[in-house]
N, CA and C atoms as an extended XYZ file, in Angstrom:
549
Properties=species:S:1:pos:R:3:atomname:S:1:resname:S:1:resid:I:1 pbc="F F F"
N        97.476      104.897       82.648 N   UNK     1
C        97.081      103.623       83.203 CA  UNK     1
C        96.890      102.638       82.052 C   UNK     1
N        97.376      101.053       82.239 N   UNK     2
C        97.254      100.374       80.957 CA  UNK     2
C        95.962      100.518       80.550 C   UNK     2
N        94.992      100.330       81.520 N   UNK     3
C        93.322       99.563       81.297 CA  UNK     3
C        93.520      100.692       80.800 C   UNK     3
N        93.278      101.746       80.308 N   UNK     4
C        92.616      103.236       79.653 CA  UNK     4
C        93.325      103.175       78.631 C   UNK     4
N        94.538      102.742       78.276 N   UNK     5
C        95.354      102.548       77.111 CA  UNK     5
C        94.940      101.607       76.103 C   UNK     5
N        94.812      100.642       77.274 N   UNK     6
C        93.952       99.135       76.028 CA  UNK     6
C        92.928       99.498       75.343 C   UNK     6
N        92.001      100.244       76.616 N   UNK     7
C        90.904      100.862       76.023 CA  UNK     7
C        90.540      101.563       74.434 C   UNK     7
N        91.786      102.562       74.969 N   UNK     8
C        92.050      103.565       73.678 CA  UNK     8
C        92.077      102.702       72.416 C   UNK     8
N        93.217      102.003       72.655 N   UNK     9
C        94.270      100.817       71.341 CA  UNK     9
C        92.596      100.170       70.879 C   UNK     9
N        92.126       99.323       71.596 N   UNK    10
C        90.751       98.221       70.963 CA  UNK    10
C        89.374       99.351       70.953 C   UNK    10
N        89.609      100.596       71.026 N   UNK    11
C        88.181      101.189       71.192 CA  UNK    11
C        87.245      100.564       71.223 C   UNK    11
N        85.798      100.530       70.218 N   UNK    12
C        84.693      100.108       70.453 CA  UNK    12
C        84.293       97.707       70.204 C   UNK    12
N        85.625       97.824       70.322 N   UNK    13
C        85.542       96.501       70.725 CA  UNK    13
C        85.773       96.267       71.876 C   UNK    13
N        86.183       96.968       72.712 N   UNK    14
C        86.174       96.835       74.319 CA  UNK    14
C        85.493       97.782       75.071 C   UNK    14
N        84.610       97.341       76.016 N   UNK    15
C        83.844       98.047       77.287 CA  UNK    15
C        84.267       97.680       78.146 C   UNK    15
N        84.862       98.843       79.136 N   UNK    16
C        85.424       98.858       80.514 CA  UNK    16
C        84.808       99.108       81.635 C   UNK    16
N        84.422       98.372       82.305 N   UNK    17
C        83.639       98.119       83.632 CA  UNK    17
C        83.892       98.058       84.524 C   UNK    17
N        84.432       98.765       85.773 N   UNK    18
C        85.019       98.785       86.880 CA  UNK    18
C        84.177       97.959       87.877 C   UNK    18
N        85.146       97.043       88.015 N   UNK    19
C        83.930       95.843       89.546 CA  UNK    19
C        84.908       96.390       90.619 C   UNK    19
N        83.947       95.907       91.637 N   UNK    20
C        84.563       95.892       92.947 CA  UNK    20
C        85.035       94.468       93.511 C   UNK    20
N        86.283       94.824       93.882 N   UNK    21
C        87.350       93.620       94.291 CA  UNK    21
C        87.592       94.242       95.665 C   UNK    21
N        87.819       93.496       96.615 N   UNK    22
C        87.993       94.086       98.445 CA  UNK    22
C        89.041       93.089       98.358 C   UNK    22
N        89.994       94.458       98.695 N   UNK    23
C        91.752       93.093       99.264 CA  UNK    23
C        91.473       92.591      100.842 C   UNK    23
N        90.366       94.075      100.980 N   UNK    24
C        90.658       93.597      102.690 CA  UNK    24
C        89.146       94.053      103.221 C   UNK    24
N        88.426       92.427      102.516 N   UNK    25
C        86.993       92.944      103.154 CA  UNK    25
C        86.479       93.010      104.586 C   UNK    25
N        87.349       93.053      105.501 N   UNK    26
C        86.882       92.691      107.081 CA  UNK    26
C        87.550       94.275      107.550 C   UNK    26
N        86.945       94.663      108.198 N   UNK    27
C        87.868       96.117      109.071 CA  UNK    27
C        88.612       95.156      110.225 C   UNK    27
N        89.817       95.845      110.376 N   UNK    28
C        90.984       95.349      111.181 CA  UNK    28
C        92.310       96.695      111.022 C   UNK    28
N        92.827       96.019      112.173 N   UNK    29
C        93.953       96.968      112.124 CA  UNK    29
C        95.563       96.454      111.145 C   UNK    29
N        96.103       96.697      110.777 N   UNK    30
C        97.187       96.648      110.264 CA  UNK    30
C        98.950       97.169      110.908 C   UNK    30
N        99.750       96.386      111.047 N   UNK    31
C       101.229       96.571      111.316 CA  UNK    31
C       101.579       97.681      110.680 C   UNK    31
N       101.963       98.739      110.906 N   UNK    32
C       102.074       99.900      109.979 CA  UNK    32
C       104.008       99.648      109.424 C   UNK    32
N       104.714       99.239      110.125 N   UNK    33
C       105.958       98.754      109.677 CA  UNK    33
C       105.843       97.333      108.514 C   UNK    33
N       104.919       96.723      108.852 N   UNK    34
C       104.682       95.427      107.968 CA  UNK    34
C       104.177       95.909      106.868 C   UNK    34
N       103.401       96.561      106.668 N   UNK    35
C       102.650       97.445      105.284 CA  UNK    35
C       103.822       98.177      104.520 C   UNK    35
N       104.641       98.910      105.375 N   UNK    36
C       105.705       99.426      104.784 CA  UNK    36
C       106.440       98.854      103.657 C   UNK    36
N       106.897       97.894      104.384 N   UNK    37
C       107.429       96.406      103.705 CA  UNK    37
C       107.265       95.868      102.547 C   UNK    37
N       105.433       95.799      103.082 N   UNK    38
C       104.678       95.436      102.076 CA  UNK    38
C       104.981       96.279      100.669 C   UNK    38
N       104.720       97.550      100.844 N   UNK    39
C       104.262       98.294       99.791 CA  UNK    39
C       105.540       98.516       98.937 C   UNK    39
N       107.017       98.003       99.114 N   UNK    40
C       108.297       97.730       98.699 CA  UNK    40
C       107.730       97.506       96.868 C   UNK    40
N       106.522       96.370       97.176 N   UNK    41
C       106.190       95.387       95.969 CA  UNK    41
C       105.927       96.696       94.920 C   UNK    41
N       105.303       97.853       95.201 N   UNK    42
C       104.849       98.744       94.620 CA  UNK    42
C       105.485       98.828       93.394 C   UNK    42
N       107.107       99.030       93.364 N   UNK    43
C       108.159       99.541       92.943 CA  UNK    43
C       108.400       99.122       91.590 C   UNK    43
N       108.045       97.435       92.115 N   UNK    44
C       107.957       96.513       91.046 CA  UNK    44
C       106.946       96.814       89.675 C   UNK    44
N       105.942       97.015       90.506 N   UNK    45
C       104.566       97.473       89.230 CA  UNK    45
C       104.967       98.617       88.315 C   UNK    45
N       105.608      100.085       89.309 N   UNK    46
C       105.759      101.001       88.743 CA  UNK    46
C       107.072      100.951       87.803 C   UNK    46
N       107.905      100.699       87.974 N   UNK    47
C       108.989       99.963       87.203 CA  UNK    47
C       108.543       99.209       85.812 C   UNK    47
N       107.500       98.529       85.414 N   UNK    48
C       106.659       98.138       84.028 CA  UNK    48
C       106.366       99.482       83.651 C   UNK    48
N       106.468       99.233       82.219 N   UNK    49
C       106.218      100.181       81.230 CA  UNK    49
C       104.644      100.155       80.723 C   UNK    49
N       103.600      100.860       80.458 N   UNK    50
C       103.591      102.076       80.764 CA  UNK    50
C       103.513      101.979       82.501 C   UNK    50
N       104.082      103.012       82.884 N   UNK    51
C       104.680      103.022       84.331 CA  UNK    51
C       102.918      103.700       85.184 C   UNK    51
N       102.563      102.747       86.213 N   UNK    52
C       101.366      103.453       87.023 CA  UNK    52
C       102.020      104.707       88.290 C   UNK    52
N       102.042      105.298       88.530 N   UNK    53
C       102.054      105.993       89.715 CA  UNK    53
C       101.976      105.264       91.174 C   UNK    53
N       102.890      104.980       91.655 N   UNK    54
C       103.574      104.112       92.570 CA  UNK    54
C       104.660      104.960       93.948 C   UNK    54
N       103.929      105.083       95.449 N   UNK    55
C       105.347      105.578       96.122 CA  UNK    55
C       104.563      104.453       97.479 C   UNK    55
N       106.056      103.742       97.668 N   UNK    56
C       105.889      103.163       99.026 CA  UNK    56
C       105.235      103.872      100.231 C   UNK    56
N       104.526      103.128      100.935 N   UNK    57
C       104.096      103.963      102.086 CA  UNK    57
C       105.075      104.684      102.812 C   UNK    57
N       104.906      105.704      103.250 N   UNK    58
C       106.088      106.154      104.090 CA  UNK    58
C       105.577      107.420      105.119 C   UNK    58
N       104.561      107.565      105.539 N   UNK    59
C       104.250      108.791      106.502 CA  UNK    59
C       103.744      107.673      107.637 C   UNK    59
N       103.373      108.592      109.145 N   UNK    60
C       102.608      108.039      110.125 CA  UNK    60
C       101.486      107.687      109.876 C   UNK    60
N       100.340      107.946      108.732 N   UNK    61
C        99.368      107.780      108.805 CA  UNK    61
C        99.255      106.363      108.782 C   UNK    61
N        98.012      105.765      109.208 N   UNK    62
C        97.782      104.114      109.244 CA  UNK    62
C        97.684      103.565      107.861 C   UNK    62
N        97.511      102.763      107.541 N   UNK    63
C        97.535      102.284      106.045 CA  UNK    63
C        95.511      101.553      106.434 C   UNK    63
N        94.898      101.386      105.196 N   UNK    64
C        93.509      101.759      105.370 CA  UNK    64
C        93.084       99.766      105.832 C   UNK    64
N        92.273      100.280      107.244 N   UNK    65
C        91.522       99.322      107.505 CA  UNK    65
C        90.878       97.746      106.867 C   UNK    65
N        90.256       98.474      105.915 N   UNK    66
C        89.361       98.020      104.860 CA  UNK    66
C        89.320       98.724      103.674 C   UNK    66
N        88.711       98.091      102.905 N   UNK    67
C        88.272       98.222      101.650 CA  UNK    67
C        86.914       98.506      101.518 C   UNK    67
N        86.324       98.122      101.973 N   UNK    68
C        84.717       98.397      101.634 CA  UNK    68
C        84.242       99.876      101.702 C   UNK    68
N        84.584      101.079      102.154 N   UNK    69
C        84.506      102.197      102.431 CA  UNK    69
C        84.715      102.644      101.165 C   UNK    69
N        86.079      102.977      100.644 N   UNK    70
C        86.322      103.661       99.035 CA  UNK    70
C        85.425      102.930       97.915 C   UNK    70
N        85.313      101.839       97.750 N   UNK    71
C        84.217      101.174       97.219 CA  UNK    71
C        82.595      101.527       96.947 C   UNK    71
N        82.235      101.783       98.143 N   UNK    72
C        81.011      102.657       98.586 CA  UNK    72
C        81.140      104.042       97.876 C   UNK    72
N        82.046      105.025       98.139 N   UNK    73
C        82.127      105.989       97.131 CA  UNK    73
C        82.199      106.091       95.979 C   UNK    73
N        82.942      104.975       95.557 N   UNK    74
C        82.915      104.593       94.209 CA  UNK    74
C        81.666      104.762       93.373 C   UNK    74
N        81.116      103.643       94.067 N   UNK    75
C        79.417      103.435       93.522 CA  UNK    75
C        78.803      104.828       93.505 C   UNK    75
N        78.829      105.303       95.192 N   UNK    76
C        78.076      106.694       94.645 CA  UNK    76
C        78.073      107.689       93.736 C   UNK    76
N        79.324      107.838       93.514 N   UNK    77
C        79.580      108.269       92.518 CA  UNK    77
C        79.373      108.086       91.143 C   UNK    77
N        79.643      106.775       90.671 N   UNK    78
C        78.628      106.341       89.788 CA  UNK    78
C        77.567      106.620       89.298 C   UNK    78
N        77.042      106.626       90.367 N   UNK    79
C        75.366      106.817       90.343 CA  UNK    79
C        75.005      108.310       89.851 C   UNK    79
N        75.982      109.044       89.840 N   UNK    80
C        76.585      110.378       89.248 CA  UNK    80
C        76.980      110.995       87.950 C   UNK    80
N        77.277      109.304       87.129 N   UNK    81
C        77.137      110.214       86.242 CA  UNK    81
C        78.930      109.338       85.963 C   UNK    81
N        79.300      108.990       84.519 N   UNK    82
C        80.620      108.526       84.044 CA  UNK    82
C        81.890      109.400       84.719 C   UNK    82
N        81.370      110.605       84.328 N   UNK    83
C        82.651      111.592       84.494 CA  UNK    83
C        83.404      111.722       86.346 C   UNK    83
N        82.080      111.794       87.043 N   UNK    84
C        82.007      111.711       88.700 CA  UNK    84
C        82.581      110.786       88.835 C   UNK    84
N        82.206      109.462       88.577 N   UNK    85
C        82.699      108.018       88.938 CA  UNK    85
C        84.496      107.889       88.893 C   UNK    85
N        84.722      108.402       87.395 N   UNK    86
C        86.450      108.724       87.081 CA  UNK    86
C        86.823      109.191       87.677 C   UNK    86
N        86.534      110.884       87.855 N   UNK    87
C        86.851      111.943       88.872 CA  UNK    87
C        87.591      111.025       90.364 C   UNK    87
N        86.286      110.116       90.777 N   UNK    88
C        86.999      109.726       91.768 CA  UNK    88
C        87.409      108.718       91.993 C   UNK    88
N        87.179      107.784       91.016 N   UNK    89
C        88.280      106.372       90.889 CA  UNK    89
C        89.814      107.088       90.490 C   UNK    89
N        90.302      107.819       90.105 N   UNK    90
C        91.347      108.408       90.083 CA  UNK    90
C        91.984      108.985       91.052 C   UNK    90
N        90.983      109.719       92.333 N   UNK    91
C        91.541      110.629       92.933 CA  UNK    91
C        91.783      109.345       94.108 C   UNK    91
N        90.776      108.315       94.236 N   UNK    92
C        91.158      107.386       95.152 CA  UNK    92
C        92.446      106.617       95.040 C   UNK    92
N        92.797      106.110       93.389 N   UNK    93
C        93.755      105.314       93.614 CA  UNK    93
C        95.272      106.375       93.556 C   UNK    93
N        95.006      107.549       93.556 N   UNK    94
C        96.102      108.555       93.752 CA  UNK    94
C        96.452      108.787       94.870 C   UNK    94
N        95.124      108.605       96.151 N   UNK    95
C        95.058      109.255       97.335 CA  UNK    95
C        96.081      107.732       98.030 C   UNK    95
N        95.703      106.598       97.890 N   UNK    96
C        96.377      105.574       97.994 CA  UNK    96
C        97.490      105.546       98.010 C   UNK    96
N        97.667      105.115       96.409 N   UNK    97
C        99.125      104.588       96.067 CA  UNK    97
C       100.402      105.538       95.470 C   UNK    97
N       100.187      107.256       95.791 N   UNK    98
C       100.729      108.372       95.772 CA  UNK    98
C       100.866      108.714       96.869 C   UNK    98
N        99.993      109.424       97.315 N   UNK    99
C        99.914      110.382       98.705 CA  UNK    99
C        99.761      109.403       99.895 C   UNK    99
N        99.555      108.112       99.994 N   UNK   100
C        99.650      107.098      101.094 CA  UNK   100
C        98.541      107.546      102.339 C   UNK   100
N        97.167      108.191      101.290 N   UNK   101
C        96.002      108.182      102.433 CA  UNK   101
C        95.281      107.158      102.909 C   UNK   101
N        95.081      107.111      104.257 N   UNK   102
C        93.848      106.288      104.625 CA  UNK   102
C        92.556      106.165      104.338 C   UNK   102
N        92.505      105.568      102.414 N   UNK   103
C        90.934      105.529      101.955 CA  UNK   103
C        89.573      104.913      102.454 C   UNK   103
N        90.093      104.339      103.810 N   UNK   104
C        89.054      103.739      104.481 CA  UNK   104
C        88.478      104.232      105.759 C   UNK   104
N        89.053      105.980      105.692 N   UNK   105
C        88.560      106.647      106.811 CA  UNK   105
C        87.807      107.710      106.070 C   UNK   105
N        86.811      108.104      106.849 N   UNK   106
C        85.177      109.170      106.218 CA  UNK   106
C        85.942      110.317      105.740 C   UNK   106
N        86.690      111.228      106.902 N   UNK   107
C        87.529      111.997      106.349 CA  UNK   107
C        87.814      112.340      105.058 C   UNK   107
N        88.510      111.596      104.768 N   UNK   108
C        89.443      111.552      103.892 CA  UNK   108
C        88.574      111.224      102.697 C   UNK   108
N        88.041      110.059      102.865 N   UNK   109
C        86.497      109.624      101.610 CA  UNK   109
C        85.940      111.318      101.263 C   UNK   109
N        85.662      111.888      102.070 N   UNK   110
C        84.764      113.004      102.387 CA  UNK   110
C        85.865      114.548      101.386 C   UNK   110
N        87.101      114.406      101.986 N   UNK   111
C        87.739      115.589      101.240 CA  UNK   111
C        88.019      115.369      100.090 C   UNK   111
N        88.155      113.789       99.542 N   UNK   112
C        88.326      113.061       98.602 CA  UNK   112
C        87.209      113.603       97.187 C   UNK   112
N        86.038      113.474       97.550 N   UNK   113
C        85.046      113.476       97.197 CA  UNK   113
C        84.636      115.406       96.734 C   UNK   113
N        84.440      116.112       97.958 N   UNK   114
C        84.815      117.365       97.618 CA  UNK   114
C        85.907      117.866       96.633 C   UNK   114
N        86.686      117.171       96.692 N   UNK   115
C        88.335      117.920       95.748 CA  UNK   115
C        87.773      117.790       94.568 C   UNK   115
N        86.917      116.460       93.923 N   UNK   116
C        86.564      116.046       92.599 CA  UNK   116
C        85.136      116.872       92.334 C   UNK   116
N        84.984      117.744       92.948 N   UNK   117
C        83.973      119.160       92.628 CA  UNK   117
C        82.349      118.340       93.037 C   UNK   117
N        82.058      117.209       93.662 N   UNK   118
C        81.006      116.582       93.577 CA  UNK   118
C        79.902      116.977       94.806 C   UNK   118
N        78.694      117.163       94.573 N   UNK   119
C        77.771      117.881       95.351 CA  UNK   119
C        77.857      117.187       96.629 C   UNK   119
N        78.655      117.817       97.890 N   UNK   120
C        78.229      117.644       98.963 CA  UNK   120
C        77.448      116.989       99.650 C   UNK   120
N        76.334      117.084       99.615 N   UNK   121
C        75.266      116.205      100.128 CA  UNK   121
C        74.888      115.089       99.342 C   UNK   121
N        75.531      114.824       98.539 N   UNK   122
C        75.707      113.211       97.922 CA  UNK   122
C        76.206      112.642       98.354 C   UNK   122
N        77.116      112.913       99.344 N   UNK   123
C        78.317      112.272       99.487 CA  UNK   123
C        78.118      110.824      100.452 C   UNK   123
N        76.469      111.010      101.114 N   UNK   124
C        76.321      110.378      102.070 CA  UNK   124
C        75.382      109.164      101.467 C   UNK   124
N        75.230      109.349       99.872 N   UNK   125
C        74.545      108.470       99.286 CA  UNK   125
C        75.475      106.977       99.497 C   UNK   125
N        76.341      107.106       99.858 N   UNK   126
C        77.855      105.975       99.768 CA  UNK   126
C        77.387      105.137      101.001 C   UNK   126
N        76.420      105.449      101.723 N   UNK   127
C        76.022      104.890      103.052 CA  UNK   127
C        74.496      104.060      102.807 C   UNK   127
N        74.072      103.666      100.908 N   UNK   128
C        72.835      103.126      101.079 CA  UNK   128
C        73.320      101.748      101.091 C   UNK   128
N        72.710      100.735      101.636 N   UNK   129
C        72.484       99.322      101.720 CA  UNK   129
C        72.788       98.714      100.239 C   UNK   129
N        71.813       99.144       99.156 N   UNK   130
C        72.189       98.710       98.131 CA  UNK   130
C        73.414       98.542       97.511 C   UNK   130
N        74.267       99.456       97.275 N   UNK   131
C        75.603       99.766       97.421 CA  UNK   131
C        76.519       98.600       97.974 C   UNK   131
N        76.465       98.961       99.126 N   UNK   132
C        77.089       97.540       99.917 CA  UNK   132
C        76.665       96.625       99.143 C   UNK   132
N        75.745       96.425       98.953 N   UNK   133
C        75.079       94.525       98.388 CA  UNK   133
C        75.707       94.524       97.104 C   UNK   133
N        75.798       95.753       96.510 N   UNK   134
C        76.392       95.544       94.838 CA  UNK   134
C        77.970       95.098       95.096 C   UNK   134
N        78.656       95.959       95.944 N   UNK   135
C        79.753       95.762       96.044 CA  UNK   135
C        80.470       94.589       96.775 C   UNK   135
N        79.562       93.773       97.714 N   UNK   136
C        80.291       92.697       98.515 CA  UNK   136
C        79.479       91.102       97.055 C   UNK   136
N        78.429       91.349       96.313 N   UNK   137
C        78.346       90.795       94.979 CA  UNK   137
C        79.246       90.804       93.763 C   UNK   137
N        79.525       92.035       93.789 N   UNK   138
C        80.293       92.009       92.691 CA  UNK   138
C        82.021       91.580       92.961 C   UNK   138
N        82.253       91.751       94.761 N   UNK   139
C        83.283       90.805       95.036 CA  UNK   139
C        83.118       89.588       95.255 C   UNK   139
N        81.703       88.776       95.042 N   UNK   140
C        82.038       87.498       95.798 CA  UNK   140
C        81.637       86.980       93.525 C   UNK   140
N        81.283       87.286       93.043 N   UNK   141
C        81.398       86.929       91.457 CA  UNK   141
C        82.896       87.083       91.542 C   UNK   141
N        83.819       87.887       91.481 N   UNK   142
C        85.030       87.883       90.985 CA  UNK   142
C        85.610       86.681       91.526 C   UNK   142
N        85.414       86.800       92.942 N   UNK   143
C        86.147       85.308       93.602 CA  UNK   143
C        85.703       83.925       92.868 C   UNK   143
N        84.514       83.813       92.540 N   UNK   144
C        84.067       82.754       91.812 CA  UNK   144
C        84.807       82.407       90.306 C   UNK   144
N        85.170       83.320       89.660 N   UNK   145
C        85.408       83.144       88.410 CA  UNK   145
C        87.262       83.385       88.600 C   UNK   145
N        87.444       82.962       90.169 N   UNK   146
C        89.039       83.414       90.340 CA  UNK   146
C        90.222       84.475       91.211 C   UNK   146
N        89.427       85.543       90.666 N   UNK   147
C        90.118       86.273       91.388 CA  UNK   147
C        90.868       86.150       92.280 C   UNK   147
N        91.959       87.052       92.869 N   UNK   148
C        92.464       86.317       94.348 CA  UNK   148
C        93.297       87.394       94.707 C   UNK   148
N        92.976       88.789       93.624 N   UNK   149
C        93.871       90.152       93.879 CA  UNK   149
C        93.741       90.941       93.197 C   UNK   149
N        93.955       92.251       92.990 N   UNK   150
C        93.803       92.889       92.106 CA  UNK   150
C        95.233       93.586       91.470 C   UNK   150
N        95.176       94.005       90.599 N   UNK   151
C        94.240       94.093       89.362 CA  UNK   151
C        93.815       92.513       89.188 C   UNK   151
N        92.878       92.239       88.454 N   UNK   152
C        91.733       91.129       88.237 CA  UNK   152
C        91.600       91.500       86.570 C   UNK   152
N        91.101       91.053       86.005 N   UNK   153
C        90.595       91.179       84.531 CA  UNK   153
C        89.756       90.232       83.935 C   UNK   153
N        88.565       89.943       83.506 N   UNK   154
C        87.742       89.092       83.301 CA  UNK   154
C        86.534       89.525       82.039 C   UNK   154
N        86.842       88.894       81.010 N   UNK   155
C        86.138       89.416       80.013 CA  UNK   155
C        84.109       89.513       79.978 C   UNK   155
N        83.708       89.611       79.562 N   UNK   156
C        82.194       89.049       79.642 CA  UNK   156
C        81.993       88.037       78.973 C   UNK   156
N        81.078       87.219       79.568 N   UNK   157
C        80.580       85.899       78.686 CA  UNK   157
C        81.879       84.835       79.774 C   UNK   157
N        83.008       84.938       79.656 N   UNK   158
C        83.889       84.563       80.250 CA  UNK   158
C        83.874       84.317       82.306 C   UNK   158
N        84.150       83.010       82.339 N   UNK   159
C        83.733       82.342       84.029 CA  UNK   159
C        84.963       82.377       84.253 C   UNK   159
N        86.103       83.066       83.699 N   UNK   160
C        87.785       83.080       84.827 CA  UNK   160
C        88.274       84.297       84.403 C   UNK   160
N        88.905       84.515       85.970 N   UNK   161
C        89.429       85.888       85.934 CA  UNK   161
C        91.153       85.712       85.575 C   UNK   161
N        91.628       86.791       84.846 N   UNK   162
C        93.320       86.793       85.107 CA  UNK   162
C        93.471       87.684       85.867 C   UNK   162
N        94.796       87.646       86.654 N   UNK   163
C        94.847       88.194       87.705 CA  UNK   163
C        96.354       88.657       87.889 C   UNK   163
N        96.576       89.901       88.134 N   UNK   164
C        97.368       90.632       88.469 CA  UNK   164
C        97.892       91.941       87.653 C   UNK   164
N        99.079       92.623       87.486 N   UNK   165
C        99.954       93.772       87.081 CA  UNK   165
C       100.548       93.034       85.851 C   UNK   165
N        99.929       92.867       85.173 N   UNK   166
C       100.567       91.805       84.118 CA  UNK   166
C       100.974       92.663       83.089 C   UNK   166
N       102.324       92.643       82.209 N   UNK   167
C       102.744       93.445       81.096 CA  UNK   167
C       101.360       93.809       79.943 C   UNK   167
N       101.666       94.895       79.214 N   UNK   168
C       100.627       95.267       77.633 CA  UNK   168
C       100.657       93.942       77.361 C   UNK   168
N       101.640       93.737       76.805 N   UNK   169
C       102.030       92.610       75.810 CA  UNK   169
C       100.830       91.184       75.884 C   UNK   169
N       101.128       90.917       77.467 N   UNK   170
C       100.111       89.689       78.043 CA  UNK   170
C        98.715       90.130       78.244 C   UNK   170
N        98.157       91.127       77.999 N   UNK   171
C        96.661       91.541       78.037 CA  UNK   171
C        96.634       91.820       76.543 C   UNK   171
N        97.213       92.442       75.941 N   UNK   172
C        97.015       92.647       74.803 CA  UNK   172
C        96.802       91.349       74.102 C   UNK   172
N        97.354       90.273       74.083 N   UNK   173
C        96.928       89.021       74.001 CA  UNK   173
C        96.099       88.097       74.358 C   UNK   173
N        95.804       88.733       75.280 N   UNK   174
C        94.353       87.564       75.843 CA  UNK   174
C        93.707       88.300       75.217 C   UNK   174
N        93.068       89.528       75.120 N   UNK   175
C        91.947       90.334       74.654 CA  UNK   175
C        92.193       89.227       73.516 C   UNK   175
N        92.901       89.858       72.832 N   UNK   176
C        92.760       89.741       71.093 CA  UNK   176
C        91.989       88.017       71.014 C   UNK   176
N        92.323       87.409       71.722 N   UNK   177
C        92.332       85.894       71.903 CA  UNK   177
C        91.343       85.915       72.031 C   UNK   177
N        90.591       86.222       72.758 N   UNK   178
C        88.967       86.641       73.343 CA  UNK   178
C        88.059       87.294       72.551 C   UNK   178
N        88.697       87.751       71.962 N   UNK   179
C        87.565       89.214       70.936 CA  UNK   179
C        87.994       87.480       69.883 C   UNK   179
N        88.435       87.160       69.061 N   UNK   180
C        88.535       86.268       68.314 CA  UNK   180
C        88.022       85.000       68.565 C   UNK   180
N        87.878       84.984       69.596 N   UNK   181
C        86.964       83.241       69.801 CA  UNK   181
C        87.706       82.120       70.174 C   UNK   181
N        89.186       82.645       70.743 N   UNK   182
C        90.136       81.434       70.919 CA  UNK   182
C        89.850       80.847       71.841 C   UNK   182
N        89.496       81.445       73.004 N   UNK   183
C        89.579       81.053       74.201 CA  UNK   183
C        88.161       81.338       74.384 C   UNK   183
């Protein structure tokens, strides 16, 4: 993944902070032929070098409601501990944009969560209030400073987000720009 690459490349001049961004903060149903379509764009991302893990939707399953659900796990997980949090920010955006699961059904959150070895009865920590409030905050800051999709990228200290699948080359340049005081 680039972000873990940049990471690597700028080590302890960069801290990586995963916010929560909701493409689709309202639950609703979705065109499952229109998503199809949609997810064509995928091809494009995975096609950039270093290449993310990318397969168009293509089974019966529905494509996910909402967003706010995997989000919620996210956090709980978090709250778990660095390694937990990865464990399943990985297995989510695999379960997604690989295996074409519905991350916005309990299920699936739930086997999701088990696969990444994480104690069971945590799992329901993803259901506290706080959580939600961090996560529909930490999406309505991104919108403020820009956002409008993800990937998003937004330094600290910094009030605008860049936004999208953008080449090394063009992040590798804003950082540097940023860590230097240009911008």
């Amino acid at each position: 993944m680039r972000v873990h690459l940049l990471k690597k490349e700028f080590a302890d001049r960069l801290e990586l902070e995963w916010r929560a961004f909701l493409l689709r903060p309202h639950p609703g149903g979705r065109n499952l032929e229109k998503f199809r379509r949609y997810t064509q764009s995928w091809l494009k991302v995975a096609a950039d070098q270093p290449a993310g893990n990318f397969r168009p939707w293509s089974g019966d399953e529905n494509p996910p409601s909402h967003s706010i659900p995997p989000h919620l796990v996210a956090k709980a997980a978090s709250k778990l501990g660095e390694d937990a949090f990865n464990a399943i920010h990985e297995a989510l955006l695999k379960a997604y944009f690989v295996e074409n699961r519905d991350v916005s059904n309990e299920a699936t959150l739930r086997a999701i969560w088990d696969a990444c070895g994480l104690d069971a009865t945590l799992f329901d920590q993803s259901r506290n209030p706080e959580l939600l409030k961090r996560v529909v905050d930490e999406h309505n800051e991104a919108m403020t400073c820009g956002a409008s999709g993800a990937p998003a990228f937004r330094m600290s200290h910094q009030d605008v987000a860049i936004v999208g699948a953008l080449p090394m080359e063009t992040l590798r340049r804003w950082i540097n720009r940023v860590l230097d005081g240009e911008v």
